[in-house]
C-alpha positions as CSV (number, residue, x, y, z in Angstrom):
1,X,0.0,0.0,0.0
2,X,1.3,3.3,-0.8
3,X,0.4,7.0,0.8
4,X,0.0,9.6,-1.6
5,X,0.3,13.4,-0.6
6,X,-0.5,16.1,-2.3
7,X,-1.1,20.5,-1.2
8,X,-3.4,21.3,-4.3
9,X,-3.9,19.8,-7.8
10,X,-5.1,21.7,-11.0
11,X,-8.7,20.3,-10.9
12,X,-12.1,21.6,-11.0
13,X,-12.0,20.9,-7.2
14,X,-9.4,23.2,-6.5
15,X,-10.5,26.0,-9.0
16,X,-11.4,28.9,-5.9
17,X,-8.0,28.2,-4.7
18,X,-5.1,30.6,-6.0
19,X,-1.9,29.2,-4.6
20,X,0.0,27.0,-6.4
21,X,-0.7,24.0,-8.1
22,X,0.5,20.7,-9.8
23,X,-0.1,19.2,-12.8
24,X,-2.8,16.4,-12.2
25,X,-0.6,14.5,-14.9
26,X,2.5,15.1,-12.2
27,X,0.7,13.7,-9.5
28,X,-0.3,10.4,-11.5
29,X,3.0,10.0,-12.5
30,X,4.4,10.4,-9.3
31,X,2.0,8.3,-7.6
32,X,2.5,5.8,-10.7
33,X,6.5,6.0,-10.1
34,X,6.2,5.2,-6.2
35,X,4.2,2.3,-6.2
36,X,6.1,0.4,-9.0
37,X,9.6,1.4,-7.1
38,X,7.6,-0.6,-3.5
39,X,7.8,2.9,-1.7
40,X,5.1,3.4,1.1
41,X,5.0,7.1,0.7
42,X,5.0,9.4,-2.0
43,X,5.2,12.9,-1.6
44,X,3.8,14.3,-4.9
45,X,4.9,18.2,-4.9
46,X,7.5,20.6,-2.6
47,X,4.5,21.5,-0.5
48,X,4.4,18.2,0.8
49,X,8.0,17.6,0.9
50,X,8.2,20.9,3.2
51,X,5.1,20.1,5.3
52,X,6.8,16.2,6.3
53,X,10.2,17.7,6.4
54,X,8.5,20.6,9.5
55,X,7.0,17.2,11.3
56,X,9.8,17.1,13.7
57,X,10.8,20.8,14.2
58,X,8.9,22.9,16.7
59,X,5.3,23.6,15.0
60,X,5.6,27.2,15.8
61,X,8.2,27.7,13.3
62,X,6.1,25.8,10.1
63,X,2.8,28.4,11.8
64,X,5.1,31.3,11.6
65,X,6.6,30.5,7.7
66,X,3.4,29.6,6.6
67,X,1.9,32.7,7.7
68,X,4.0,35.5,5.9
């Protein structure tokens, strides 16, 4: 089983939401890429990368980057 994460795709979904975005295609391919290479996680985009690399740090500083 593999855990896909995503912050926001370019779908009809996310279409109020002006922050950035990846390519649905990307997160397919991604997603595609991680389960044939037998990883439990996939981290689809930077946003997510950023988010699970602040996990361990003091959740103050991710509030206080996030914020500006």
């Amino acid at each position: 089983m593999t855990g896909l994460h995503l912050g926001s795709a370019d779908t009809d979904m996310s279409a109020g939401y002006h922050g950035d975005k990846i390519d649905p295609a990307d997160v397919v391919r991604a997603a595609l890429d991680g389960v044939e290479a037998g990883r439990i996680e996939v981290l689809a985009d930077e946003w997510s990368a950023y988010v699970k690399a602040s996990l361990a740090n003091d959740p103050s500083d991710f509030y206080a980057a996030t914020a500006r």
